[in-house]
C-alpha positions in Angstrom: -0.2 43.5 -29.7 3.2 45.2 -29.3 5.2 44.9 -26.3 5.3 48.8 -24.3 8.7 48.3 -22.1 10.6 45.4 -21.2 10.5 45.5 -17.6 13.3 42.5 -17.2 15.8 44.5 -18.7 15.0 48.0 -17.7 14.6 47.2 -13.5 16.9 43.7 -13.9 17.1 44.6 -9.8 13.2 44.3 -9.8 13.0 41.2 -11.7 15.9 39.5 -10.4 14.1 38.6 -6.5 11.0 37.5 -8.7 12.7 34.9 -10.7 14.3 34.1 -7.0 11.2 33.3 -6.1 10.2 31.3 -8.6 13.6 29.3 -8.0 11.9 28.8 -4.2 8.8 27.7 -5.6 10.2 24.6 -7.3 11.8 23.6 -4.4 9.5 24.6 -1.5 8.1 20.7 -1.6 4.6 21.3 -3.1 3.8 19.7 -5.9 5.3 20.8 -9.6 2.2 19.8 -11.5 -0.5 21.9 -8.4 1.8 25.0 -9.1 1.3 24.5 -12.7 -2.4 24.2 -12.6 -2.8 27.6 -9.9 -0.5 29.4 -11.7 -2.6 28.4 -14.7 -5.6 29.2 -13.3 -4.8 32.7 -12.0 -3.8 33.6 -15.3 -6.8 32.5 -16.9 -9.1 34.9 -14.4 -6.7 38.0 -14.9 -6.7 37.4 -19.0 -3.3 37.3 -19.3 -2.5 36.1 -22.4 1.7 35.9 -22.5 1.0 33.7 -18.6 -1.6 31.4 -20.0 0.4 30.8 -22.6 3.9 30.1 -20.2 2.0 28.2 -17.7 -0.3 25.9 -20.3 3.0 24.6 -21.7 4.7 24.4 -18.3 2.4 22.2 -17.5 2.1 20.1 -20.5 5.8 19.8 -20.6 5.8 18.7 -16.6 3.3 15.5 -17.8 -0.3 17.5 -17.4 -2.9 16.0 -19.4 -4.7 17.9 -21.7 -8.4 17.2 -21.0 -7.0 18.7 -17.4 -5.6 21.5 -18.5 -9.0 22.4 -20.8 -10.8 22.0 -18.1 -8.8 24.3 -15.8 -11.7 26.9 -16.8 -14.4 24.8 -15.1 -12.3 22.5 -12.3 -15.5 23.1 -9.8 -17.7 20.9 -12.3 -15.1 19.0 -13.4 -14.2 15.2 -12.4 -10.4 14.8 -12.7 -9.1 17.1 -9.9 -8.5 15.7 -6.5 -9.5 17.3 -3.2 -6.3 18.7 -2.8 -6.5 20.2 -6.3 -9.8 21.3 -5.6 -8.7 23.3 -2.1 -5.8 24.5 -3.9 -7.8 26.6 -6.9 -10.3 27.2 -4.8 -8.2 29.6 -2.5 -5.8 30.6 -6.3 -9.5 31.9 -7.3 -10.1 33.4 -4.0 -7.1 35.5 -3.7 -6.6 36.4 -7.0 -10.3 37.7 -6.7 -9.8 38.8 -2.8 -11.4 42.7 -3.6 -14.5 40.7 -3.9 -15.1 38.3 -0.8 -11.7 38.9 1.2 -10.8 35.2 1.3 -13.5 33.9 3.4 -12.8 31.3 6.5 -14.5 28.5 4.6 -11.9 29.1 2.0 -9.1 29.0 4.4 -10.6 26.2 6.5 -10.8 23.7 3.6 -7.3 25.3 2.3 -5.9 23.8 5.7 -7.9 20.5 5.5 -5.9 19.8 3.1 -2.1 21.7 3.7 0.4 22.3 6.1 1.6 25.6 7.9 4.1 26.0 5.4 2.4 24.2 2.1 -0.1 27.1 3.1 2.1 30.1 3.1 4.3 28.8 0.3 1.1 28.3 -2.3 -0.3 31.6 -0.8 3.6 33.1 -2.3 2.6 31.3 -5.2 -0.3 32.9 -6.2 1.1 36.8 -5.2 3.5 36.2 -7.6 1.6 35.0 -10.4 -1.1 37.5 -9.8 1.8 40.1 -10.1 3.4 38.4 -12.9 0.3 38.5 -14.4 -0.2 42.7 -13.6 3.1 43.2 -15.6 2.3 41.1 -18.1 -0.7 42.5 -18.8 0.3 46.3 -18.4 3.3 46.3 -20.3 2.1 44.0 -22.9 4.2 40.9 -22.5 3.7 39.2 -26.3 2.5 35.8 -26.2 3.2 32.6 -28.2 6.9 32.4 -28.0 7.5 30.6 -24.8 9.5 27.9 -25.1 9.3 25.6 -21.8 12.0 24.8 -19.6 13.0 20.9 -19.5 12.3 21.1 -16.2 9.5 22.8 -15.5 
């Protein structure tokens, strides 16, 4: 798949407040590894193959296990996710899916079992900007396979 435009270098003013908050995001005080693992998971419900590819190696290069990271896909049946985790994908899947339930208050309620005010609105941020990374991505045919990860991330 070939690459249609290269929206980081035509609208650099566009892109620039996105990688700013991505620069918030690793110092907001949630947990590296929990953003790896929604940002992961978003990407995996859109199909977006250049963010899967980013976040999979993020995470790995941040200390994720494998066998978590394979089972991203089925978490809900899966053993090795806390409840924390769990709360945490559970409201990644529900508002990167929110045309279909609107993020019901069961969702939220056990989202705030388990976070702050602020934990809550910052992993919220999170997952509008992945699910936005992932609509450009997609759209404009990011290419996957060459991400290299950050020694940080």
């Amino acid at each position: 798949m070939n690459i249609r435009l290269n929206f980081t270098r035509i609208a650099p003013e566009a892109y620039q407040p996105m990688v700013a908050m991505e620069k918030y995001f690793m110092n907001c005080g949630l947990d590296h590894g929990l953003i790896h693992l929604v940002k992961l998971r978003a990407s995996q419900i859109n199909g977006c193959a250049y963010c899967i590819d980013v976040h999979w190696k993020d995470a790995r290069a941040a200390g994720e296990t494998e066998q978590r990271l394979y089972g991203l896909d089925a978490w809900a049946e899966s053993p090795y996710y806390n409840d924390r985790e769990r709360a945490a994908l559970t409201w990644t899947e529900s508002l990167t899916r929110v045309g279909e339930g609107h993020v019901p208050n069961e969702v939220y309620e056990l989202l705030r079992s388990q976070f702050s005010e602020k934990e809550t609105v910052d992993l919220s941020w999170v997952i509008a900007i992945i699910n936005a990374w992932n609509r450009m991505a997609i759209s404009l045919r990011s290419p996957a396979g060459s991400y290299k990860p950050h020694p940080t991330a």
